[in-house]
C-alpha positions as CSV (number, residue, x, y, z in Angstrom):
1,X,0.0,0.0,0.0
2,X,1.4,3.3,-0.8
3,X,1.3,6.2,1.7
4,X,-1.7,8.1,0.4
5,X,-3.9,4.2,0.8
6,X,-2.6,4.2,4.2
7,X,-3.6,7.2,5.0
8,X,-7.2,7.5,3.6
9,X,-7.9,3.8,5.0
10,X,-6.5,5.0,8.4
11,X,-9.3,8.2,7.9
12,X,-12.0,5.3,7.5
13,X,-11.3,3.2,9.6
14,X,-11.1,6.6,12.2
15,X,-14.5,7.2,11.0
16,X,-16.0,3.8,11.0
17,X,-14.8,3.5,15.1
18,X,-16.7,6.8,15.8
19,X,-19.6,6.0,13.9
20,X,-20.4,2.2,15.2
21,X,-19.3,3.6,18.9
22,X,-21.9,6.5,18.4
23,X,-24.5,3.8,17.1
24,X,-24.5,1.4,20.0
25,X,-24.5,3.9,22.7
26,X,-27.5,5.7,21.1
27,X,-29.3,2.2,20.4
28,X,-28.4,1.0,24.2
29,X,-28.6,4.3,25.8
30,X,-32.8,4.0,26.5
31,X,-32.2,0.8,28.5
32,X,-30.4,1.8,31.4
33,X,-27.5,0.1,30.9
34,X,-23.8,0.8,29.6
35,X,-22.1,0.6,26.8
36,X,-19.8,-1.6,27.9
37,X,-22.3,-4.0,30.0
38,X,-24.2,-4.3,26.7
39,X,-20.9,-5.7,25.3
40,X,-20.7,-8.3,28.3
41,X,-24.2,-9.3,28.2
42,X,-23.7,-9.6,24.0
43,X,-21.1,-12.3,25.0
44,X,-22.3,-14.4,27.7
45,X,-25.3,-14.8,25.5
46,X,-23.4,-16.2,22.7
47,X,-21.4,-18.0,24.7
48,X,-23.4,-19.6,28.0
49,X,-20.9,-20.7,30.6
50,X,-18.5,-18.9,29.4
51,X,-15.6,-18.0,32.8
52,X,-14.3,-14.7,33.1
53,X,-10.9,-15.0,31.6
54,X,-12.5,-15.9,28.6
55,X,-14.9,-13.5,28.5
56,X,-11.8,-10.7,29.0
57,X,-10.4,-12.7,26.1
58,X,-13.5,-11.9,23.9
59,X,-13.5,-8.2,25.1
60,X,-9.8,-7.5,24.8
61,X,-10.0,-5.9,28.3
62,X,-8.3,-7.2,32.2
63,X,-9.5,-9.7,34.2
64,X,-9.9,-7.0,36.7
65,X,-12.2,-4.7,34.1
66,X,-14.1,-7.7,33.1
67,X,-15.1,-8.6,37.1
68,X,-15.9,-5.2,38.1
69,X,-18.6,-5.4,34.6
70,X,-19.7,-8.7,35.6
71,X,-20.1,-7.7,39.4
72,X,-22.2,-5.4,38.6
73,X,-24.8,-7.1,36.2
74,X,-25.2,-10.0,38.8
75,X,-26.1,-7.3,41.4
76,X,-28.5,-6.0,38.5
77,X,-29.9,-9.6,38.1
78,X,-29.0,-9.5,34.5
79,X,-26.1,-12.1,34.6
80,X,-25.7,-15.3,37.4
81,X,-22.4,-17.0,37.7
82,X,-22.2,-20.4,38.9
83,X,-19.3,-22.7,40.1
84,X,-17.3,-24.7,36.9
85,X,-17.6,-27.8,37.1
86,X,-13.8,-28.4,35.7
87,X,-12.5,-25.9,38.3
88,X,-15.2,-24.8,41.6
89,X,-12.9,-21.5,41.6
90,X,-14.1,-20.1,38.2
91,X,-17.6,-18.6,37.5
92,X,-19.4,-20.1,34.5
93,X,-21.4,-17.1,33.5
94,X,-24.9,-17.1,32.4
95,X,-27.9,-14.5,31.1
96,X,-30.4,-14.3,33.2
97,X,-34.6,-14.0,32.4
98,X,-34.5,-10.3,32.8
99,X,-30.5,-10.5,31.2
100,X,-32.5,-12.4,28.4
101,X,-35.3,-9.6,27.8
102,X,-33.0,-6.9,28.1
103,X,-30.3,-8.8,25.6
104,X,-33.6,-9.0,22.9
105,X,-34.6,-5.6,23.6
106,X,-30.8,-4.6,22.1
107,X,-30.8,-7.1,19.6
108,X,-34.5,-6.0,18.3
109,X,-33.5,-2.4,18.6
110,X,-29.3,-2.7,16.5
111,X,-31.2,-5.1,13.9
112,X,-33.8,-2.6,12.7
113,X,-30.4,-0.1,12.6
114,X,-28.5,-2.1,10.9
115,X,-31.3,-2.9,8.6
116,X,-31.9,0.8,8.2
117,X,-27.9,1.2,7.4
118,X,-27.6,-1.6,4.7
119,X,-30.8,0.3,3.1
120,X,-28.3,3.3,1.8
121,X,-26.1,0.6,0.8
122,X,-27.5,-0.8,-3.2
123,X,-28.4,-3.9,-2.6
124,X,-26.0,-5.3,-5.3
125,X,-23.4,-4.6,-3.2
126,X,-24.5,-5.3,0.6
127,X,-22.9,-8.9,0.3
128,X,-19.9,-7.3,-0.7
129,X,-19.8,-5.0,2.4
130,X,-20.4,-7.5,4.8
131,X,-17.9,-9.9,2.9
132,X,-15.3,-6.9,2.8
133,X,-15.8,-6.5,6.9
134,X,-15.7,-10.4,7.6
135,X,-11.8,-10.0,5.8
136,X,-11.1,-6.4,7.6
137,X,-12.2,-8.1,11.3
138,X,-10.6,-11.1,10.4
139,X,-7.1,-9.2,9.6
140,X,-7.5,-7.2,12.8
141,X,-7.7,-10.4,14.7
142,X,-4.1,-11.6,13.2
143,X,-1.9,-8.7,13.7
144,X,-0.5,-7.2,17.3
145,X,-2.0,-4.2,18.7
146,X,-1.3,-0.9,17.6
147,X,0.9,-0.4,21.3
148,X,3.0,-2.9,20.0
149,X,4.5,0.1,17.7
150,X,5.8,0.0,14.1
151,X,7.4,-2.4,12.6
């Protein structure tokens, strides 16, 4: 890639981060709970009994992060945690009923967005978008974080 690619795609991507933060916070925002406890509950949900290292993995935040999130949506009712079977030290983290209304109230409300999003897209290409972000989130997931600095 020459300089001028590497700059505009750094542009987009700037973009892109702003926009999809700016999304979820104003689709969450009416349901009382955060931006990042959306993200928590989002997980657990796709991935029941999942323990708290992994869910940090998922995330890319600290164990330490991650418990203080999860603490606080078991107080809330939204999340339970019970003992692993492998290891009676670990949580195996679950959604709860009202964890499972609130996680469908999200979903309902980012699916009619994202609907809404791919409408300005021509339909001839919407495959190609979503194709094109399965290979840029793919990518991301290969190469070492930006703190790493250049190489």
């Amino acid at each position: 890639m020459d300089e001028k690619q590497v700059t505009y795609a750094r542009q987009l991507l700037q973009v892109l981060a702003r926009r999809l933060g700016c999304m979820q916070k104003d689709c969450i925002r009416c349901y009382d709970v955060t931006f990042s406890h959306s993200h928590v509950i989002y997980e657990v949900k796709r991935h029941p009994g999942i323990s708290l290292g992994e869910l940090a993995g998922l995330l890319g935040l600290d164990d330490s992060t991650t418990s203080r999130h999860v603490k606080s949506l078991i107080a809330q009712g939204l999340l339970a945690g019970t003992a692993s079977e492998g290891d009676r030290r670990q949580l195996a983290l679950q959604v709860t009923g009202p964890g499972q209304e609130l996680y469908q109230q999200i979903a309902t409300t980012m699916a009619a967005y994202i609907r809404d999003l791919f409408e300005q897209v021509p339909a001839e290409k919407r495959s190609q978008v979503i194709e094109s972000l399965d290979i840029i989130t793919a990518a991301m997931g290969k190469i070492p974080t930006c703190c790493s600095g250049p190489r």
